[in-house]
C-alpha positions as CSV (number, residue, x, y, z in Angstrom):
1,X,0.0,0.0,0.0
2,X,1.5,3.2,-0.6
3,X,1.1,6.0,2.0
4,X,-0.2,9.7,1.1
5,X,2.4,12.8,1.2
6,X,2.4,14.8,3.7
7,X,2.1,18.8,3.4
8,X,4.5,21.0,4.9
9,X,3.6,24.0,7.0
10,X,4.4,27.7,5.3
11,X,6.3,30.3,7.7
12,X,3.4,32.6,7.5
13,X,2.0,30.8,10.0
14,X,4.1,31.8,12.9
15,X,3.6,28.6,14.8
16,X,4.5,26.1,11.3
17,X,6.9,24.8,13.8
18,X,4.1,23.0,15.1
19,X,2.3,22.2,12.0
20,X,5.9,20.4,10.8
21,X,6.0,18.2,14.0
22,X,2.6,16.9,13.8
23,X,3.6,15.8,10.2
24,X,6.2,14.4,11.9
25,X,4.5,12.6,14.6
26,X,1.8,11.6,12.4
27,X,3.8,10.3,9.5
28,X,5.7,7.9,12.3
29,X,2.7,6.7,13.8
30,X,1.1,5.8,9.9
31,X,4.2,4.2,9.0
32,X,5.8,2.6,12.1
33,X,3.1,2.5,14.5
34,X,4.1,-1.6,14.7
35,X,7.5,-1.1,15.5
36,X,6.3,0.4,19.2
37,X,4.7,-0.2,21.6
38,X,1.3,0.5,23.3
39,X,2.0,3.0,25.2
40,X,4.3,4.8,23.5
41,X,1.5,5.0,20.6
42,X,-1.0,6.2,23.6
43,X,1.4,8.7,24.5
44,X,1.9,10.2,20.9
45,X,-1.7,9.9,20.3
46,X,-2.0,12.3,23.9
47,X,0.9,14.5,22.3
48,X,-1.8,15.6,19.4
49,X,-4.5,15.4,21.6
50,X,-3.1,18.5,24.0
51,X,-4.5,22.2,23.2
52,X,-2.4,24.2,20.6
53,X,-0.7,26.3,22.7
54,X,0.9,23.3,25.2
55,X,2.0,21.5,22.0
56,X,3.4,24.2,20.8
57,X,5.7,25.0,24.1
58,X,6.4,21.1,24.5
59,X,7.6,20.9,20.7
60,X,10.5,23.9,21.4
61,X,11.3,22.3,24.5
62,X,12.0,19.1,22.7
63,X,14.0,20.8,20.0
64,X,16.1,22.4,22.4
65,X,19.3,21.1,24.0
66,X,18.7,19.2,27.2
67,X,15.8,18.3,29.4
68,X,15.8,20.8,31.6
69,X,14.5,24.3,31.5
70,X,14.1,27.2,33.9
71,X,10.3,28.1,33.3
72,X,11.1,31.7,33.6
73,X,13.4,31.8,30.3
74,X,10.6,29.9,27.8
75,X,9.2,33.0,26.3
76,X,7.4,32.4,22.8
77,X,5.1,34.9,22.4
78,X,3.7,32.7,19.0
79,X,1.7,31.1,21.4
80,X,-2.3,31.2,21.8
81,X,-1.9,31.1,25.6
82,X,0.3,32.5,28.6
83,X,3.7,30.1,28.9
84,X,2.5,29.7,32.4
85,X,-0.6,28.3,31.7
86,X,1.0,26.3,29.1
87,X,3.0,24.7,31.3
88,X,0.6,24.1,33.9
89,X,-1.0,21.9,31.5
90,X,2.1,20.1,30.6
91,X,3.1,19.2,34.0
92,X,-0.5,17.9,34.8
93,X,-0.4,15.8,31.7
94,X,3.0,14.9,32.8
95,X,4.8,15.7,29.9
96,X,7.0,17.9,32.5
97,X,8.5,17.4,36.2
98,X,8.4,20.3,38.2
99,X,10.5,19.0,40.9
100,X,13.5,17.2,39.2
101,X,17.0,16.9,41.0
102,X,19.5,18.7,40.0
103,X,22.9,18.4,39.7
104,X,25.8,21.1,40.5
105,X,26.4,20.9,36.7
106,X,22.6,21.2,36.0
107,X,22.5,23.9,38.6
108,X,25.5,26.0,36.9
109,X,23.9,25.3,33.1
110,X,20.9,26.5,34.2
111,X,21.7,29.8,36.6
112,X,24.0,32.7,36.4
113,X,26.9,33.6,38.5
114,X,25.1,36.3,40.0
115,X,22.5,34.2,41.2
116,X,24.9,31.7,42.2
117,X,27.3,33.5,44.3
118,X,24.9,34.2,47.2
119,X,24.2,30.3,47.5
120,X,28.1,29.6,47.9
121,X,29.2,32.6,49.3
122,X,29.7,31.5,53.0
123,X,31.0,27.7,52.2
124,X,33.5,29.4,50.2
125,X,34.4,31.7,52.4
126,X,34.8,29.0,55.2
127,X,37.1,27.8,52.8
128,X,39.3,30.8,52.3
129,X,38.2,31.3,48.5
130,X,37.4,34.9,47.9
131,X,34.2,35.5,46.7
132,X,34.6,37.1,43.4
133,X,35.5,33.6,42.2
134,X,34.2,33.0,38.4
135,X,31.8,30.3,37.4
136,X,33.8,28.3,36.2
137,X,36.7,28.3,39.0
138,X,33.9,28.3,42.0
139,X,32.4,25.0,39.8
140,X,35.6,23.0,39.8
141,X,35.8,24.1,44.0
142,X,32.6,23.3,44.7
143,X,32.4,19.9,42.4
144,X,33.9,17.3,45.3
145,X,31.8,18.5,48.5
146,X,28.4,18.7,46.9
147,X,28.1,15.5,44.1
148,X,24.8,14.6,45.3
149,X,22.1,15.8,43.3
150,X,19.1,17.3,44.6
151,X,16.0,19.5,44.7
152,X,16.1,23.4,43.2
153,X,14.3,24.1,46.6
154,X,17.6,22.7,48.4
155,X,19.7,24.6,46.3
156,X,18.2,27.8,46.2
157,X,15.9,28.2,49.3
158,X,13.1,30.6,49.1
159,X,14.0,31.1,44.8
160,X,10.2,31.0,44.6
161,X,8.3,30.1,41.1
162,X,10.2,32.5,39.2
163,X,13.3,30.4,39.2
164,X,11.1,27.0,39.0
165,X,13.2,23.9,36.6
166,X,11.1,21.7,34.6
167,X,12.3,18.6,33.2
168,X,10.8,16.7,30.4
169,X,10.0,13.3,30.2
170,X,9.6,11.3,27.4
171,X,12.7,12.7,25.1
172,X,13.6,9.0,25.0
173,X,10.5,8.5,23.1
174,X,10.5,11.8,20.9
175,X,14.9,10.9,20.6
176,X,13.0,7.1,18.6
177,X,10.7,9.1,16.9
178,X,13.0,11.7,15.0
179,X,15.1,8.5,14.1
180,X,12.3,6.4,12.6
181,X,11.5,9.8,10.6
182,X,15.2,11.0,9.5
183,X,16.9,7.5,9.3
184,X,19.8,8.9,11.9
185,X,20.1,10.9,14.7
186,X,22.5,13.1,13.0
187,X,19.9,15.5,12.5
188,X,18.2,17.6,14.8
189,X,14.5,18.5,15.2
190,X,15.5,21.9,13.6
191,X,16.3,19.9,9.8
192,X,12.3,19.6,10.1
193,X,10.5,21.4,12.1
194,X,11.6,24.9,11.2
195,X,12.5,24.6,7.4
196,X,10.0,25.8,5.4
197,X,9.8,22.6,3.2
198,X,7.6,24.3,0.9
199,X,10.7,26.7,-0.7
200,X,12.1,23.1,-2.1
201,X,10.3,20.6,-4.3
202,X,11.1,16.9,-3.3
203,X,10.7,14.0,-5.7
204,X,7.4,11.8,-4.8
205,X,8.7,8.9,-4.3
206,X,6.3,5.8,-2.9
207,X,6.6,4.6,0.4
208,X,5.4,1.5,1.5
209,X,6.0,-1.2,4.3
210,X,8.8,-3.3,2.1
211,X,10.4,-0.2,1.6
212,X,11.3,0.8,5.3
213,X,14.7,0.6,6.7
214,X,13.3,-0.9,9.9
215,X,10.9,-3.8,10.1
216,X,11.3,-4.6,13.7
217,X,11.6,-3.0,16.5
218,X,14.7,-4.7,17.9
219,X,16.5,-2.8,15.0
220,X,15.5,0.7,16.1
221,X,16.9,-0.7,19.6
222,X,20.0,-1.7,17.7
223,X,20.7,1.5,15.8
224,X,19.9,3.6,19.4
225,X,22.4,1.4,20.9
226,X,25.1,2.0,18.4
227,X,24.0,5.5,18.5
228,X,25.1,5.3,22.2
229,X,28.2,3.5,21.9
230,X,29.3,6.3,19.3
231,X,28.3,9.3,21.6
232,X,30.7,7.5,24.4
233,X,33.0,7.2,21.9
234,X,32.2,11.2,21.3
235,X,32.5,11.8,25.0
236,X,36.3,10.4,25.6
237,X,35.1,7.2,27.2
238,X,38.0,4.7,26.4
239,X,37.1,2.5,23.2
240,X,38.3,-0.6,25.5
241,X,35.0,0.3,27.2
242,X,32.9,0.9,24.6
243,X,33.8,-2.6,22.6
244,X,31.9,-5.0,24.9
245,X,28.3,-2.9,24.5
246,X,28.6,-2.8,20.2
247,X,25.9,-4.7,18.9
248,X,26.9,-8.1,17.4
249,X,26.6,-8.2,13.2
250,X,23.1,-8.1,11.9
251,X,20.9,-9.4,9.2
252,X,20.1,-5.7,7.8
253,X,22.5,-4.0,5.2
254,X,21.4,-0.7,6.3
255,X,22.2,-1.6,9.9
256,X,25.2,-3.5,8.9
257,X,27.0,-0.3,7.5
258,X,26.0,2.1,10.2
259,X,28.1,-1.0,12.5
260,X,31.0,-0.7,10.0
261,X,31.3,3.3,10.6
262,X,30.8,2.6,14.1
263,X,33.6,0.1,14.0
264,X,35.9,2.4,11.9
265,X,35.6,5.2,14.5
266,X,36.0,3.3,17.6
267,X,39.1,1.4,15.8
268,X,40.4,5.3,15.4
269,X,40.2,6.1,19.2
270,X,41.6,2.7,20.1
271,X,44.7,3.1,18.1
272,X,44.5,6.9,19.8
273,X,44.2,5.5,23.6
274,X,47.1,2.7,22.6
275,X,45.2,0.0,22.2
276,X,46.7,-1.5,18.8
277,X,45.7,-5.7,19.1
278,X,42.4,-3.6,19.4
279,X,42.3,-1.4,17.1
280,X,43.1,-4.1,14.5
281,X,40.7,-6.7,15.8
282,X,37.4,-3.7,15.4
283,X,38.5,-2.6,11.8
284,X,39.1,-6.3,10.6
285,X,35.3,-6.6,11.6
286,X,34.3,-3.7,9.4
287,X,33.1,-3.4,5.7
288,X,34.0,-0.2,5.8
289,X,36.2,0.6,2.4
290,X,38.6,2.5,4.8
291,X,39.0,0.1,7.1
292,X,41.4,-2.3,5.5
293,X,43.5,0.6,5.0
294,X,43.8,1.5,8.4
295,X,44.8,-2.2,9.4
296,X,48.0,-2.1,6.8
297,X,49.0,0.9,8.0
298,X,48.9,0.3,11.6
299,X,50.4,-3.1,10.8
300,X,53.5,-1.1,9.4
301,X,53.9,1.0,12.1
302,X,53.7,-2.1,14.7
303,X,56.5,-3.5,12.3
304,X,54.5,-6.5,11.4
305,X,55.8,-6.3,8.0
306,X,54.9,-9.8,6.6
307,X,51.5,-9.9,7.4
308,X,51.1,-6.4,5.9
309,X,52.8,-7.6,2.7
310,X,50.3,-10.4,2.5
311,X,47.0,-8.0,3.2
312,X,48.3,-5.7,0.4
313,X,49.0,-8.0,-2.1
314,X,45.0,-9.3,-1.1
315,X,43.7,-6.5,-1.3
316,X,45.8,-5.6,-4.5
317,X,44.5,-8.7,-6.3
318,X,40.8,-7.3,-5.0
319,X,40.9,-4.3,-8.1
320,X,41.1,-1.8,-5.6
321,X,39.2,2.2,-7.6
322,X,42.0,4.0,-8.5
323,X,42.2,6.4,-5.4
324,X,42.9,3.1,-3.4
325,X,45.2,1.9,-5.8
326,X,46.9,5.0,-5.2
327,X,47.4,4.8,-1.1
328,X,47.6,0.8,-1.9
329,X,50.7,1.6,-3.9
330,X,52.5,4.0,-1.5
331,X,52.0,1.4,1.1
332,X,53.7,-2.0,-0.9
333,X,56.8,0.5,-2.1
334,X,57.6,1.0,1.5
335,X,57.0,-3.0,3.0
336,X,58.7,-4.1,0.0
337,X,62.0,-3.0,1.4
338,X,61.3,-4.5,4.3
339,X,60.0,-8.0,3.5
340,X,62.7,-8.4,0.9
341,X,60.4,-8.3,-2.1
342,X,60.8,-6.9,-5.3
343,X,59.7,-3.7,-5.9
344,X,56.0,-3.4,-7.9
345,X,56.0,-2.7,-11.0
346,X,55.1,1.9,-11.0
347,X,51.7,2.8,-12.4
348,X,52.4,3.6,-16.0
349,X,50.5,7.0,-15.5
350,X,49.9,8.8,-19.4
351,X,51.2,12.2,-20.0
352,X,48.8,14.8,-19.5
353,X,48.1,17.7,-21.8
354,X,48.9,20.8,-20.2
355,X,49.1,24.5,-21.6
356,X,50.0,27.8,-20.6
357,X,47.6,31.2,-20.7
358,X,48.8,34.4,-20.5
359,X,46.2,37.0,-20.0
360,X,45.6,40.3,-18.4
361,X,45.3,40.0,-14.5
362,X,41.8,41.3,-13.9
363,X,40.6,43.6,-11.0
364,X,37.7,41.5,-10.0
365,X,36.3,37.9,-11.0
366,X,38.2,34.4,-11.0
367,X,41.3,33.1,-12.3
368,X,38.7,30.6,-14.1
369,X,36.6,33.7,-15.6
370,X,39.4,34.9,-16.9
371,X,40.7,31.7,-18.3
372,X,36.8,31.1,-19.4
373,X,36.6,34.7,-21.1
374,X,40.1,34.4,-23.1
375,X,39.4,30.8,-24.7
376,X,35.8,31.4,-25.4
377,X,34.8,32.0,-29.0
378,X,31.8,32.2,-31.4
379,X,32.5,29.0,-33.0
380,X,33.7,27.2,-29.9
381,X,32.1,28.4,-26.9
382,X,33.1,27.9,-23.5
383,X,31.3,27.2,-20.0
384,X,32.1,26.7,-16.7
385,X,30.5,23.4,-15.3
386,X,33.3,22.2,-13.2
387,X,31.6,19.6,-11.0
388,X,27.9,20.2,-12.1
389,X,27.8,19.0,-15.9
390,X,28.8,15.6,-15.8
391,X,27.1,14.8,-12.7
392,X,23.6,16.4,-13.9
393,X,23.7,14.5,-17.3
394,X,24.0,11.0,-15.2
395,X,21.2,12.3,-12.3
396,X,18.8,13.1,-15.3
397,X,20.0,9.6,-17.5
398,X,19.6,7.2,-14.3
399,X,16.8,9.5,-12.5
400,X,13.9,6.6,-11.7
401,X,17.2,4.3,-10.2
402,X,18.5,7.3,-7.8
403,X,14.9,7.6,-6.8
404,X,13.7,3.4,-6.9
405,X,12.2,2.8,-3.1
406,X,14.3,0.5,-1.5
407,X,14.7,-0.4,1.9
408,X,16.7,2.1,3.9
409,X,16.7,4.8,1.2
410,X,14.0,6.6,1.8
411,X,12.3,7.7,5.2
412,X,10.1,10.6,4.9
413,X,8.9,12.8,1.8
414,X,11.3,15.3,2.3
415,X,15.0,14.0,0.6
416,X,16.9,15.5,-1.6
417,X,18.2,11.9,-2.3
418,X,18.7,8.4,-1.2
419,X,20.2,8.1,2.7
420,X,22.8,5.3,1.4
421,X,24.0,7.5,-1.6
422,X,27.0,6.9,-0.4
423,X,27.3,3.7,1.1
424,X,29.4,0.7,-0.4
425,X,26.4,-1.1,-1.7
426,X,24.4,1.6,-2.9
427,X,25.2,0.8,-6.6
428,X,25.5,-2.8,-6.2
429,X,22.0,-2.5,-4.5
430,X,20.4,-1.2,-8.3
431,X,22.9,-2.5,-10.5
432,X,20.3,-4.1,-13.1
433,X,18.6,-0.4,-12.5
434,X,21.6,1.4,-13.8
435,X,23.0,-1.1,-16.3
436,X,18.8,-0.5,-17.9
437,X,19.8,3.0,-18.2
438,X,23.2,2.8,-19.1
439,X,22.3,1.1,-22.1
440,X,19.8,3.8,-23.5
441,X,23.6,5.4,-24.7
442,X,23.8,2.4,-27.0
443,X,20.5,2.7,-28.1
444,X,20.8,6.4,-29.0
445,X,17.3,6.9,-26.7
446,X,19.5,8.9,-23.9
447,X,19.5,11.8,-25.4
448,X,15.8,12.2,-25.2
449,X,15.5,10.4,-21.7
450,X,18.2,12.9,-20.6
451,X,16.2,15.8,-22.0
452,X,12.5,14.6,-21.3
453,X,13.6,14.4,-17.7
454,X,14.7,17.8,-17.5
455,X,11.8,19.6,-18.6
456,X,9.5,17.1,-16.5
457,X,11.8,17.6,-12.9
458,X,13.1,20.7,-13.3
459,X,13.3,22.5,-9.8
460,X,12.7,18.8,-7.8
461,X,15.5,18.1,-5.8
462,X,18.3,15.5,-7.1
463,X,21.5,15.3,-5.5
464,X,23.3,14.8,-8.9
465,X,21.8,18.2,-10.5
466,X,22.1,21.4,-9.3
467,X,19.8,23.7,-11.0
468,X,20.7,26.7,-10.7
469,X,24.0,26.0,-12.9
470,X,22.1,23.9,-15.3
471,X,19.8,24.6,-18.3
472,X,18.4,23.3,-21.5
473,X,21.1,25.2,-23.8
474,X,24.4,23.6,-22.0
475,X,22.6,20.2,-22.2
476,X,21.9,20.3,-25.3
477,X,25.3,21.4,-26.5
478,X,26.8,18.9,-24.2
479,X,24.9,16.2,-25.7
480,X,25.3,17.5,-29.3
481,X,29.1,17.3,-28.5
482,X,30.1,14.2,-26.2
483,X,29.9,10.6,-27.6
484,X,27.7,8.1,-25.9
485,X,30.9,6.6,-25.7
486,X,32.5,8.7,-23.9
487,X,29.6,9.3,-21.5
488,X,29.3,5.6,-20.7
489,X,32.8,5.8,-19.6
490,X,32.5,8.8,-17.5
491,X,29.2,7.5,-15.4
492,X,30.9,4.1,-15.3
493,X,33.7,6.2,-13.0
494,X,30.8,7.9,-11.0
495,X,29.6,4.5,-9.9
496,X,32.9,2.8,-9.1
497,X,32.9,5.5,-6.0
498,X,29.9,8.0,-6.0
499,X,31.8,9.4,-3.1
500,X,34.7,10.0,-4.2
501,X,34.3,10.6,-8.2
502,X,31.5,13.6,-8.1
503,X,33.8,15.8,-7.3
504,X,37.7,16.7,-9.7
505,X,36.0,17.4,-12.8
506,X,37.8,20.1,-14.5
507,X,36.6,23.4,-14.8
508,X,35.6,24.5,-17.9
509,X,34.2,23.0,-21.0
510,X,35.1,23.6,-24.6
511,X,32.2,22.8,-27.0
512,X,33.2,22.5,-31.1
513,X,30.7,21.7,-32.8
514,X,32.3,22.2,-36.2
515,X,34.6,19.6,-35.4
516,X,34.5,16.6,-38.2
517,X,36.0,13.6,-35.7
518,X,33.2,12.9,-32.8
519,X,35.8,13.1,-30.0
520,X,37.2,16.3,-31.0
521,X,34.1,18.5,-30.7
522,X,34.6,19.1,-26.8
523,X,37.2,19.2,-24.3
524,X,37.4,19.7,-20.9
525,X,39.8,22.1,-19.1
526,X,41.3,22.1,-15.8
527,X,42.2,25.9,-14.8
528,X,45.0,26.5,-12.7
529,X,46.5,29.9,-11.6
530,X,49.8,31.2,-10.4
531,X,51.2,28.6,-7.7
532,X,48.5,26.3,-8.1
533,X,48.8,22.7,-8.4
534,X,46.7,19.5,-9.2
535,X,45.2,17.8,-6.3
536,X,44.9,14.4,-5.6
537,X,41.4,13.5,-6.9
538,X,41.6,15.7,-10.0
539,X,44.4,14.0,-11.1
540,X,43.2,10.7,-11.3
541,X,40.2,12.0,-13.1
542,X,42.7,13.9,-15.8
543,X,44.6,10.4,-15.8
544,X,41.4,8.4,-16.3
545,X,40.4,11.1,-19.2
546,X,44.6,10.2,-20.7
547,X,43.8,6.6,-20.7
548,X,40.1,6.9,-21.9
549,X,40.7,9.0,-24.8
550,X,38.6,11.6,-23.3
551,X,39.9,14.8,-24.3
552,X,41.0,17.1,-21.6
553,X,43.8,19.5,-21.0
554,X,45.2,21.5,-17.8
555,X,45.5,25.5,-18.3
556,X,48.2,27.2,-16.1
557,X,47.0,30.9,-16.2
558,X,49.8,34.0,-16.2
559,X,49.5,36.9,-15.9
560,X,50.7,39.1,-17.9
561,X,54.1,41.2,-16.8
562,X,54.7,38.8,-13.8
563,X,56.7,36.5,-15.4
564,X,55.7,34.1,-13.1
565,X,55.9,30.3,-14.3
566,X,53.3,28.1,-13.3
């Protein structure tokens, strides 16, 4: 069964805030009312039950940091009714605690020094500490002789309801709800509840019950324990610690690669608080592409040289992409000195075509606008595209596969793409999807797919096209211009590491379309200026573009009179 959209709030209603978290509540409780339980669907169901006004209040409260508020500092004045009576409602309903303990730390969060002082003034005295103290110095004095938490009343005697704490109480249950809606607890009630949604159009794409991340509840309680293990990782708690409360390996790919980044990170802090065997038993449990890289590198600096020569030689047999071919290589020209092996054979990288500019140094603009405006002609024009070209001609081609409903890619209406867009099986995932699309390039039927798909999505959000630097005209000459060939070859790359390859295209683009030969009627053009070089990434796209036949070249811009050479 596929679910009905929801419509988000506009910002001319000044409480939309509330209209977007009743979407959000709602949406959950349609879609993932099974995975909880019976009272927690009570207590949402009470949640948009209560008055406008209480909702309202409780929904800031939860999007703010913490769980603890001083009533006299919630001041909206949005809403319908008085805060106070607002919260009087909210405490009765118990969605608040008026009389939570506190502790010092709560205490010092939640008061100012001048309202502190007075409370301390005489212990700190007693203790030959002058009073001017600041908050932070009279904290660390006072931290040892009063640990125990307690009441705001026995803190602050006779404060009176002006300085009144409230604590809430479910944030464990709204804390499950925002990740059933975002897929992560990245992101914070504010990527939801106070975006206008309306500004940006989202692709509609179905949602139904086979389509969902989570199908049980035991994997929400999975991901919120990982979630847990990663903030005590966040927190400085020793990863020795941490280890034993990781959740064991699952049956859920989405799952599964949230444990692998888990693994990676905690394998970074171990190798940080030196614990090596450690460190090297959590990243040899983790899928994560990085991982295996970590592990021959720590191997080499334990001096365990054979059995990093063995792992890189794996992994070299594996067809590592080319950026870890690159690291791979670094790596077995050092251990081969050690192990007593023969050197491997270099990376016979091609030659690239480089030339130089020399133009006038202009008083405002880029050293690309300048480049653009001096190569740029009637009969071959120039753009610059840089990143956006190449990637908005593959988002349009393979559109219906970015967008295809499967598990774990999709949680709410409101994505500007797939969660796993990057994750190692996110290709592998829709591989018969992309290899349909791929194949319109044979067929000749990509050029009007590409085309067709623009004018039907423009403006709807696709995290291969932005639109803004994209229209009909460039298209069109880009597909006028580059072979089929030429563009199978350059997608192919995108999907070997979406991470990694949508980013190192050069610059600019040179379209000739009076060019007899196919692959001479564009070429791509890296622009650098005075005492710029070639990164990493950008050179194993120009190398790829050497090898492919793809034509591209590297500018190095002067300007004129420095005599500067690049």
């Amino acid at each position: 069964m596929t679910m009905r959209h929801p419509v988000p709030a506009s910002l001319d209603n000044p409480l939309y805030y509330q209209e977007n978290m009743d979407v959000l509540v709602s949406w959950v409780m349609t879609h993932h009312g099974d995975l909880l339980t019976g009272p927690e669907r009570t207590r949402l169901s009470e949640f948009a039950g209560l008055e406008t006004g209480p909702r309202a209040l409780l929904t800031r409260m939860v999007m703010r940091t913490g769980e603890l508020f001083r009533a006299d500092k919630l001041r909206y004045p949005e809403l319908p009714v008085p805060e106070s009576e607002a919260l009087r409602v909210l405490v009765q309903a118990g969605w608040l605690d008026r009389a939570p303990e506190l502790s010092l730390d709560d205490l010092f969060r939640l008061f100012t020094l001048a309202e502190l002082r007075p409370v301390f003034a005489d212990w700190l005295q007693q203790q030959g500490h002058p009073k001017t103290l600041g908050k932070a110095q009279m904290l660390d004095l006072l931290a040892e002789s009063f640990s125990s938490p307690r009441a705001l009343e026995d803190w602050l005697p006779g404060g009176g309801e002006a300085s009144d704490v409230v604590q809430l109480q479910d944030m464990a249950l709204f804390d499950r709800i925002r990740l059933m809606f975002f897929g992560n607890l990245r992101q914070s009630w504010t990527d939801f509840v106070l975006v206008e949604l309306g500004v940006q159009q989202f692709e509609s794409v179905p949602f139904t019950p086979a389509s969902r991340a989570f199908q049980q509840r035991a994997e929400v309680d999975c991901y919120l324990q990982m979630h847990q293990c990663r903030e005590r990782l966040d927190s400085g708690e020793p990863a020795v610690d941490v280890w034993p409360d990781v959740p064991a390996p699952v049956d859920n790919a989405w799952l599964t690669s949230r444990r692998d980044r888990l693994l990676l990170e905690l394998g970074r802090q171990a190798e940080r608080q030196g614990e090596p065997e450690l460190a090297l038993q959590v990243w040899g449990g983790s899928g994560h592409r990085d991982a295996w890289l970590k592990q021959l590198r720590l191997l080499e600096r334990m001096k365990r040289y054979e059995r990093a020569w063995a792992m890189a030689c794996q992994r070299l047999a594996s067809e590592p992409d080319d950026a870890e071919a690159q690291g791979l290589a670094r790596v077995l020209k050092r251990l081969a000195k050690k192990v007593g092996a023969e050197q491997p054979d270099p990376v016979d990288n091609p030659l690239l075509n480089e030339f130089t500019l020399t133009v006038p140094k202009p008083d405002t603009g880029t050293v690309e606008l300048a480049a653009l405006q001096s190569l740029s002609t009637v009969d071959a024009p120039v753009f610059y595209v840089e990143n956006t070209l190449i990637n908005a001609l593959f988002g349009l081609l393979c559109w219906p596969v970015i967008f295809r409903p499967l598990p774990g890619a999709f949680f709410h209406p409101f994505h500007v793409g797939p969660a796993d867009l990057t994750r190692e099986d996110f290709v592998t995932r829709r591989q018969p999807g992309f290899d349909e699309r791929l194949r319109l390039l044979e067929t000749g039927a990509y050029r009007q797919a590409i085309l067709q798909t623009f004018r039907d999505k423009s403006g709807i959000a696709n995290p291969f096209v932005l639109w803004p630097a994209v229209n009909e005209a460039l298209l069109i000459h880009a597909l006028d211009s580059i072979p089929p060939a030429h563009l199978n070859d350059l997608f192919l790359r995108l999907l070997d590491n979406l991470r990694e390859h949508r980013s190192g295209f050069p610059d600019l683009i040179r379209f000739v379309p009076g060019a007899k030969a196919p692959e001479q009627r564009y070429e791509m053009i890296e622009v650098k200026g005075p005492g710029d070089r070639l990164q990493d990434h950008q050179i194993r796209w120009l190398q790829f573009f050497a090898r492919r036949g793809i034509p591209a070249s590297v500018c190095y811009v002067r300007w004129q009179g420095d005599g500067e050479c690049p």
